[in-house]
C-alpha positions as CSV (number, residue, x, y, z in Angstrom):
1,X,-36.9,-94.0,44.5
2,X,-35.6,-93.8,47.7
3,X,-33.9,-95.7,50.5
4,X,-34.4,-97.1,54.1
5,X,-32.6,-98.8,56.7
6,X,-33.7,-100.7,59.6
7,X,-31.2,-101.7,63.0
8,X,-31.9,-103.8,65.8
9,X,-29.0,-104.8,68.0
10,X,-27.0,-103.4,70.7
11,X,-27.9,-99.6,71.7
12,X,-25.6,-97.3,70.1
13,X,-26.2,-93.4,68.6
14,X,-28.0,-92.3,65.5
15,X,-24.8,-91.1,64.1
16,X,-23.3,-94.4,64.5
17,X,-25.7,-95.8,62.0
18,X,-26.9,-93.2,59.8
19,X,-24.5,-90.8,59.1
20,X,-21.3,-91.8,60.4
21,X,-20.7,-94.9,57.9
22,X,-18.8,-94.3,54.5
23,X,-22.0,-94.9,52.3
24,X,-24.6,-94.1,55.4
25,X,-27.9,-93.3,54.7
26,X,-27.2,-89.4,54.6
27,X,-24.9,-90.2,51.7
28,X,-27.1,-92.1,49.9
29,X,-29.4,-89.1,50.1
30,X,-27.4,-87.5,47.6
31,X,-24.9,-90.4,46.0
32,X,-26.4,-94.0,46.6
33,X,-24.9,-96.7,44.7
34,X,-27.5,-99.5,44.0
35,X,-30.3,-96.8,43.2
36,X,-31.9,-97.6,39.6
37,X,-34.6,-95.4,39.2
38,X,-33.9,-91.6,40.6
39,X,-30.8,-90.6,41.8
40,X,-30.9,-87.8,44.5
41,X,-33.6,-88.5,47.4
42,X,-33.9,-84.9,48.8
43,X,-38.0,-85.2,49.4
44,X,-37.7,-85.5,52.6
45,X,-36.4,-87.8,55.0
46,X,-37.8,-89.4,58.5
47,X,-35.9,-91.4,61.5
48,X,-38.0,-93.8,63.8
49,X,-36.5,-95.2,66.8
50,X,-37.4,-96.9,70.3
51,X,-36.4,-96.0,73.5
52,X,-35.5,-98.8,76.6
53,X,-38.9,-100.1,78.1
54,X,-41.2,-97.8,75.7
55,X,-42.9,-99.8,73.0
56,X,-43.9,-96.9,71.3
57,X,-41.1,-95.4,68.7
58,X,-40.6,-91.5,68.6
59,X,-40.3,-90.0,65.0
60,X,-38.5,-87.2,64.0
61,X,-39.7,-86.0,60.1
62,X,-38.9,-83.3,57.8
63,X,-39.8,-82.4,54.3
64,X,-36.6,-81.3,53.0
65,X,-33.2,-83.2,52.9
66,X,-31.6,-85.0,55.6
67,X,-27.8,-83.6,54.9
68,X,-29.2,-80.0,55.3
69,X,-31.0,-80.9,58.5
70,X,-28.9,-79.2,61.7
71,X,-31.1,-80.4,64.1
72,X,-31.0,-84.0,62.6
73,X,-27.2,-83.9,63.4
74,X,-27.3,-82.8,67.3
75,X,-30.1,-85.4,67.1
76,X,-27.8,-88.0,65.8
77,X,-24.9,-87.0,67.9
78,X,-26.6,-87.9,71.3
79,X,-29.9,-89.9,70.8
80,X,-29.2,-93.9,71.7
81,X,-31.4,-96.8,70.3
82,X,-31.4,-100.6,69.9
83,X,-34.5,-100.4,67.3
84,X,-34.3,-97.8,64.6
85,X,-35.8,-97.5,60.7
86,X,-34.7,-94.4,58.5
87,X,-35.8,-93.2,55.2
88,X,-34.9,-90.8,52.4
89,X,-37.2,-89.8,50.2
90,X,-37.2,-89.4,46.3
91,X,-41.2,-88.6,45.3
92,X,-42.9,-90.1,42.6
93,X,-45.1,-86.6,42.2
94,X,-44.7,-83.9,43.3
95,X,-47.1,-82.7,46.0
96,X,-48.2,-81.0,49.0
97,X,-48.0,-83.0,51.6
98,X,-44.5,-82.6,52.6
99,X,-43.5,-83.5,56.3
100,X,-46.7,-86.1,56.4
101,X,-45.3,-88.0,53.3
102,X,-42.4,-88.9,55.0
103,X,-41.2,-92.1,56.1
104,X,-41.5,-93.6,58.6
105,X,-45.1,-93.7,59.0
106,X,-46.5,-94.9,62.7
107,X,-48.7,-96.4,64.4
108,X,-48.7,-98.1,68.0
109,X,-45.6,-99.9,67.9
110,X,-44.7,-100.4,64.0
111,X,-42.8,-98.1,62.1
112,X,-43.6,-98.7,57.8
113,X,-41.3,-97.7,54.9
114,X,-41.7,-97.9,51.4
115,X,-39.4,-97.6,48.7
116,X,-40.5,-97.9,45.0
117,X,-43.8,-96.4,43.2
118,X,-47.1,-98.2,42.6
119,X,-47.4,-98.1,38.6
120,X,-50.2,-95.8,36.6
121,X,-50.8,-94.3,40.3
122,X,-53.6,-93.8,41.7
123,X,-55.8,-95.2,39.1
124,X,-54.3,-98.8,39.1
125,X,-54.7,-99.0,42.6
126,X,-58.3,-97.9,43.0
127,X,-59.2,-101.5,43.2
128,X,-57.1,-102.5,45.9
129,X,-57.7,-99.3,47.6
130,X,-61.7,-100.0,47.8
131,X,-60.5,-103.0,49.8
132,X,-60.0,-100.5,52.9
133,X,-63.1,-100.1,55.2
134,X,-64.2,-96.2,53.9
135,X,-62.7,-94.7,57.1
136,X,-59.3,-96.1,56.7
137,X,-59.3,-94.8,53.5
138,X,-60.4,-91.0,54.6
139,X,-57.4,-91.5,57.3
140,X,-54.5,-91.6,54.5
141,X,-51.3,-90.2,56.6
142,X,-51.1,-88.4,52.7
143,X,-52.0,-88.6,49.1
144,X,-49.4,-91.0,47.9
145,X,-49.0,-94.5,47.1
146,X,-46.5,-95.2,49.8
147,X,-49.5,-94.0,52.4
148,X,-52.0,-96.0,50.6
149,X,-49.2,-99.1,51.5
150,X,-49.3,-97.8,54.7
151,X,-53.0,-98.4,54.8
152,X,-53.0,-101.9,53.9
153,X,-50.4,-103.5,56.1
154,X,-51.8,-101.3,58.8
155,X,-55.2,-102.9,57.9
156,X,-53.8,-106.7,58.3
157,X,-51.8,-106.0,61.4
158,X,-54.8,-104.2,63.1
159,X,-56.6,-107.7,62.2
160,X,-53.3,-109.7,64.0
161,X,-51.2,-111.1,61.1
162,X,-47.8,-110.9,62.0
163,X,-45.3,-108.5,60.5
164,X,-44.4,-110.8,57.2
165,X,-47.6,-111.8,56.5
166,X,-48.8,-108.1,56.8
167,X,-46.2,-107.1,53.9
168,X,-46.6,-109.6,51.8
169,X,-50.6,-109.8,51.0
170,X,-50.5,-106.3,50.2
171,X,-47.8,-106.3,47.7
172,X,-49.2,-109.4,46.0
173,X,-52.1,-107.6,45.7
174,X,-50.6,-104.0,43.9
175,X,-48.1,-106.1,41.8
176,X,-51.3,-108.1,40.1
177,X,-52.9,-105.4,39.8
178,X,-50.5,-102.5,38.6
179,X,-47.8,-104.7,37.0
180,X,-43.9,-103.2,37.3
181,X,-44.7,-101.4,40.4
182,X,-41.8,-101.6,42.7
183,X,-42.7,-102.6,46.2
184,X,-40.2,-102.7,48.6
185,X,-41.8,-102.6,52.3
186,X,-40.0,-102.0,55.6
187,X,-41.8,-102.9,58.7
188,X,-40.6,-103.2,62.3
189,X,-42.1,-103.2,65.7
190,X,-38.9,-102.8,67.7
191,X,-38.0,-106.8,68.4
192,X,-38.7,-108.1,64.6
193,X,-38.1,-107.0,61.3
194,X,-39.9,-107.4,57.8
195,X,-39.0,-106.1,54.5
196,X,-39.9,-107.5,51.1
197,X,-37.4,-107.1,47.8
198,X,-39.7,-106.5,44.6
199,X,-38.0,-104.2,42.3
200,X,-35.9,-102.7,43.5
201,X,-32.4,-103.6,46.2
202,X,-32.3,-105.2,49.3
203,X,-29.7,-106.1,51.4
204,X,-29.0,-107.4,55.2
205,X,-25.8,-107.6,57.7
206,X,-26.5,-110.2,60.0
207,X,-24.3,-110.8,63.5
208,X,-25.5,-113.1,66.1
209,X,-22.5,-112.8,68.2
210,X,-23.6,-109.4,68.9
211,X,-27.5,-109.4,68.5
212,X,-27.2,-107.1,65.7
213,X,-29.3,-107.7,62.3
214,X,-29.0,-104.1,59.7
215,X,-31.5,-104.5,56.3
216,X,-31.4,-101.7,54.2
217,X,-31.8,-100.7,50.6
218,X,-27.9,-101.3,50.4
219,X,-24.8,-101.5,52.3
220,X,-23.5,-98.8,54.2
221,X,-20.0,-99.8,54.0
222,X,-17.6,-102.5,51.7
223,X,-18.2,-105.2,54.7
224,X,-18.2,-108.5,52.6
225,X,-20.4,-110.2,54.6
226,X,-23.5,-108.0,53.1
227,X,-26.0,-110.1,51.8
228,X,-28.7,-109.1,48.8
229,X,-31.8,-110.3,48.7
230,X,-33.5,-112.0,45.4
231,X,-35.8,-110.2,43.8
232,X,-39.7,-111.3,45.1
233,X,-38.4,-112.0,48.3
234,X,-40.3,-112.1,51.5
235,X,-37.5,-110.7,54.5
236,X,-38.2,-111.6,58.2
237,X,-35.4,-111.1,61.2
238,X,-34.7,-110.6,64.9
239,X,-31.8,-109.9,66.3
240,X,-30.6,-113.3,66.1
241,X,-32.3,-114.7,62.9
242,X,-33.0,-114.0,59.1
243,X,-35.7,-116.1,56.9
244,X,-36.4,-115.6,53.7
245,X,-39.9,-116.1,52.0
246,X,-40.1,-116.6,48.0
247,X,-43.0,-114.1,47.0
248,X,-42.8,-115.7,43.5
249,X,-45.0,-118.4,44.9
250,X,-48.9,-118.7,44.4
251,X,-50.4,-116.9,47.2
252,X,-50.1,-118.9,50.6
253,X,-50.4,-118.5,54.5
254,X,-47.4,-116.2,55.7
255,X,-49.1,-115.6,59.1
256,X,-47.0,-118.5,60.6
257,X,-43.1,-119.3,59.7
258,X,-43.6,-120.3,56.7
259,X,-41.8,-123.8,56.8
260,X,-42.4,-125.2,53.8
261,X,-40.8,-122.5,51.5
262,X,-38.4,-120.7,53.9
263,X,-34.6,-120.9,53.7
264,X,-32.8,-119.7,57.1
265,X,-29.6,-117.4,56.8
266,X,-27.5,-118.2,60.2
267,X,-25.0,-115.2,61.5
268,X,-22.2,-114.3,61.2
269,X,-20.1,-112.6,63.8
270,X,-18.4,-109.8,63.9
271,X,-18.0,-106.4,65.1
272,X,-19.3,-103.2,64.4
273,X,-22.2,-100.6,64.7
């Protein structure tokens, strides 16, 4: 069920990222090769990115799919960014909400993706969901369970946990209580990264050389020095740094670095987009 991508590194175009690469996001719209559950993601699709001394990301959304999208290409042609997350979207159900299901989802300066499905939605998730103050709840960006993800993380970081700490409650929260939910989050605010890895692919190109860090649902080209993620895995990066959290532990304070439990993945360099 769908696929994301998040960049932070050097500048460069849209194109350069999404679409241009042999197995880019636009092709895994339509062909992706580490996808296990759905196979074509035309649902929509959704690019967030930041421009130079603005710490609020513009989004440009659509409810249909990204390789029949004109004005996504002349987009991708011109538009330059050193902070971007992309989605495609496979739905769970199908629905009404269209353009406003679409990641990514915004707020302030965060950008949120999900990719997965919350299990026996929405009636497994009614007790998590009562968690969020009523108006939060009555604000859902749309009727799905990737919105309702939304919600939560947006909950914690409104409260000041930091990026990791914001994913990784919530989806501790949904796995215990709709079990075989997959619940892979993608958060960035522009200068960090954090994704998690529970059920479904993860993966990360890391180059300090060049300031560049990619994670995304999977590689957008053969480069060897991709990296997947385990399974119930907690994902935090900059440009110059990846750690990795276990998730499989007994729930624990992720608000800080996490020493105790986290295992640093240094560089490589290289060159590229």
């Amino acid at each position: 069920m769908c696929r994301h991508f998040a960049y932070l590194g050097p500048p460069v175009t849209l194109g350069r990222l999404l679409s241009e690469p042999e197995h880019s996001l636009v092709r895994q719209s339509w062909a992706p090769r580490h996808q296990h559950h759905g196979t074509v993601n035309a649902d929509g699709f959704g690019i967030g990115w930041y421009a130079e001394g603005d710490p609020v990301p513009a989004r440009y959304r659509r409810a249909g799919p990204i390789w029949g999208d004109l004005s996504f290409a002349d987009l991708a042609r011109v538009v330059r960014s050193g902070a971007v997350l992309a989605a495609v979207r496979d739905a769970t159900r199908a629905g009404a909400d269209g353009e406003a299901a679409a990641a990514p989802f915004a707020e302030g300066p965060w950008l949120f993706s999900h990719n997965g499905s919350v299990r026996d939605w929405p009636d497994a998730a009614a007790p998590v969901a009562a968690s969020l103050p009523p108006q939060e709840l009555l604000s859902l960006a749309a009727r799905t369970d990737s919105a309702l993800l939304w919600a939560l993380v947006l909950h914690r970081l409104r409260k000041g946990d930091a990026l990791g700490a914001a994913l990784a409650a919530p989806v501790r929260e949904l796995a215990e209580a709709a079990p075989g939910s997959r619940l892979n989050l993608l958060l960035t605010d522009g200068r960090a990264i954090a994704a998690t890895a529970w059920g479904d692919s993860l993966w990360y190109l890391a180059d300090a050389a060049a300031q560049r860090t990619v994670v995304a649902s999977e590689p957008y080209d053969d480069d060897p020095r991709w990296t997947e993620v385990p399974d119930r895995t907690l994902l935090t990066a900059t440009r110059t740094r990846i750690e990795l959290f276990s998730l499989k532990e007994a729930p624990q304070d992720v608000k800080g670095h996490l020493e105790e439990t986290s295992t640093s993945a240094p560089h490589q360099g290289d060159e590229g987009p």
